[in-house]
N, C-alpha and C positions, 0 to 999 in steps of 0.2 A: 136200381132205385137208389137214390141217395139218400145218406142219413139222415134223420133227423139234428144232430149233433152236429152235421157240417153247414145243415142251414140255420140254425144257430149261431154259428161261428160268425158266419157271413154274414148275416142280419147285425149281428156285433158288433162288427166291423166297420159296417154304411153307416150304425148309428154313433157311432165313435166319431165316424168322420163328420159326420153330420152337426155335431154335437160340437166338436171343436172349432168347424166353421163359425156355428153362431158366436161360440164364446171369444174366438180371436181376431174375426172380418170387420173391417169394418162401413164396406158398402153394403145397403140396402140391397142389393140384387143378389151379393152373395152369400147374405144371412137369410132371405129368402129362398136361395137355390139349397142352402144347408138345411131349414127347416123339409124341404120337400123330399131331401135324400133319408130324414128322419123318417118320415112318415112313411117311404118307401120300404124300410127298416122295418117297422111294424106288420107292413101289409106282406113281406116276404115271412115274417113270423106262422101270421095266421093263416096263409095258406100251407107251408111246410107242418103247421100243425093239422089242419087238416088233412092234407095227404097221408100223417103218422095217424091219425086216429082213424082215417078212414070216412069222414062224414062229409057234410059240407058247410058245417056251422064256419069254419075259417074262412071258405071263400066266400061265404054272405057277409060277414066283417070285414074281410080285405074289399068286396065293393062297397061296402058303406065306408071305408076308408077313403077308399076313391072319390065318390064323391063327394068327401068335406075337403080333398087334397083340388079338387075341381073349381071348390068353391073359396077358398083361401086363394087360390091361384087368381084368382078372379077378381077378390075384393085386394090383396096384396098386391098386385100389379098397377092398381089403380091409385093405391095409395102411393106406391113410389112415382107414378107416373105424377102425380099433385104433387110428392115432395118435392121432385124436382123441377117444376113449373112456377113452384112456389120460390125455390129456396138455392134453386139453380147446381145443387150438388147432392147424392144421394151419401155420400159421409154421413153414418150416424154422428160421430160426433159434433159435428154443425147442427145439430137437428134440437131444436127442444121443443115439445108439443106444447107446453104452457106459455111461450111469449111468442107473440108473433110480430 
């Protein structure tokens, strides 16, 4: 069985990386793929804690995880697909929502 502690680590890890993708990317696809490695991050949380406590309240959280990451996936996809239909480049920094 593996620790608690090393799934920890790891979750730490994806969310570190996850985390600095948004704050340093600057395409849309890839602040999007950062935001999902985050939440991937979470939902390894909650199941590794469920498996340490023994219940299954973490796997009912990690599927409700799932599917807000389902649905973000869904409405975010969409939006970059507009942005760039719009705007001809997914570069946030070209991007401002207030002038069009």
């Amino acid at each position: 069985m593996i620790p608690f502690s090393s799934v920890l680590i790891v979750s730490a890890v994806l969310f570190a990386m996850g985390l600095v993708g948004v704050l340093t990317r600057r395409s849309a696809l890839v602040i999007f793929m950062s935001v999902e490695l985050m939440l991937n991050a979470a939902t390894l949380v909650f199941v590794g804690a469920s498996r340490a406590l023994g219940t299954m309240d973490g796997q009912l959280f990690a599927f409700f995880v799932m599917t807000v990451a389902a649905a973000e996936a869904a409405v975010g996809l969409a939006i970059v697909i507009a942005l760039f239909r719009r705007r001809r480049t997914t570069d946030m920094d070209h991007v401002s929502l207030l002038k069009w």
